[in-house]
N, C-alpha and C positions, 0 to 999 in steps of 0.2 A: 504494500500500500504506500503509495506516496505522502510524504511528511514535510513540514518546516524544515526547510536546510536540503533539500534533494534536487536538484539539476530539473529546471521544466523540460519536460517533453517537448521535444522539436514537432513544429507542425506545420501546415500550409492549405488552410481552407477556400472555399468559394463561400464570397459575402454578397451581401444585398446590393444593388447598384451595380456589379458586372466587375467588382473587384474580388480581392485576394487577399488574404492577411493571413501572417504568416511569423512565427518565432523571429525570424532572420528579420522580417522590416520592422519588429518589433525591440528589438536590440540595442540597449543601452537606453530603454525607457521603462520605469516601473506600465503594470498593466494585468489590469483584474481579467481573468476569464470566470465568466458565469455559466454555469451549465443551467439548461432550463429545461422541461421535458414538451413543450407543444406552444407553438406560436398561438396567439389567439384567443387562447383559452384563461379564464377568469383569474387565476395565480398568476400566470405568465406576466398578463398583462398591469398587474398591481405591479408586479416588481419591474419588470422595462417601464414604466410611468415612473418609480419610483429612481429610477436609475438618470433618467430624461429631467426630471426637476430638479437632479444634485449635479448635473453634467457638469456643466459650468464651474461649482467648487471643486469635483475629483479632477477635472481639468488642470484648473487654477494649482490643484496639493499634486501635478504631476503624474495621474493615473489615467490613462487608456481605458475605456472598458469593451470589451468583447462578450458580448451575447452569442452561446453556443444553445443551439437547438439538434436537433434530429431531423428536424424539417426539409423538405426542398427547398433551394433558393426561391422557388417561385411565391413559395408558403410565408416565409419570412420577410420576402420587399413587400408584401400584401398588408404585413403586419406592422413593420415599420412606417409604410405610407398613411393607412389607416389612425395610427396614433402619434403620426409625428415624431418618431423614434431618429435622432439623427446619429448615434455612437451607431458601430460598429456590429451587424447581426451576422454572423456566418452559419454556415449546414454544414454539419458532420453529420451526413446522411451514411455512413457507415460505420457509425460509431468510435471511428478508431481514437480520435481523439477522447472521449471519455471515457473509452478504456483504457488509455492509457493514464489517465487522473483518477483513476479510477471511481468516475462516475458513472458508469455505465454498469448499474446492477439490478440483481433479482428483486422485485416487488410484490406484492400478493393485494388481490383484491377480490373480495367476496368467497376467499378460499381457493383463485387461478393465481397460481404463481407463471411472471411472467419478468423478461428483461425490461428496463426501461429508464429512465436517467433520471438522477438523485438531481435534486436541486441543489448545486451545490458551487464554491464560490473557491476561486484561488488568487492569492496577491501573487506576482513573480516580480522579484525587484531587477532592478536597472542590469545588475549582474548575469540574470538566465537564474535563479535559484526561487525554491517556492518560499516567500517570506510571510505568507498566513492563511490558513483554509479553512472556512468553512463549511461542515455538511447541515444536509439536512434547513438551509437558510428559511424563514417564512418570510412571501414574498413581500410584505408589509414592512419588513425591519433590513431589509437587504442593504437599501443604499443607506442608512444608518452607519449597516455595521464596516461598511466601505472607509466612510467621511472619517470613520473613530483611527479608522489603522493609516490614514491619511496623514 
């Protein structure tokens, strides 16, 4: 399982808008990746609003943030455009980036166990190394808990 002090995972996704983001253009900037599990949907969309009204300050304290979904791209700029979302939404439509954070786990509901992505949050400072992670975030205290480690 990845920890505070552990080298981020190299990545290079397709984002929203017909761009690319990527570990490497990310380099020598702190920057939170959020994993979220479904664009759209009522959680989702509390904590991207909640992400969108502190943009400005985690700007200001130096942090990037990257919204990781499961989504297609096409799912995501719907979602982004729809709420004015202007940070950074990428699709790890094959999960590998949140398996490799190890947010890409087993869930159960109503007694079907199934895979599906933890809500979950990682600081990576300017160095490449994970410098704070949250699981398990609710979407209501997200960007809170960003501003604090800011």
């Amino acid at each position: 399982m990845i920890e505070v002090g552990d080298k981020a995972p190299e990545f290079d996704l397709p984002a929203a808008g017909g761009k690319r983001v990527s570990a490497a253009l990310l380099r020598g900037r702190r920057y939170a990746l959020y994993f979220y599990p479904k664009a759209d949907t009522s959680g989702c969309t509390v904590q991207a609003q909640g992400v969108q009204e502190n943009l400005a300050a985690l700007e200001k304290a130096g942090i990037t943030v990257i919204g990781v979904s499961p989504d297609p791209v096409k799912k995501i700029e719907a979602f982004a455009k729809k709420y004015g979302l202007t940070f950074t939404l990428a699709s790890d439509a094959d999960q590998s980036l949140a398996a490799a954070y190890d947010a890409w786990v087993e869930k159960s509901m109503y007694g079907r166990k199934y895979m599906g992505m933890e809500r979950s949050t990682f600081l990576v400072s300017a160095d490449g190394t994970v410098e704070a992670i949250w699981r398990k975030v609710k979407p209501a205290e997200h960007a809170a808990l960003l501003l604090a480690a800011a």
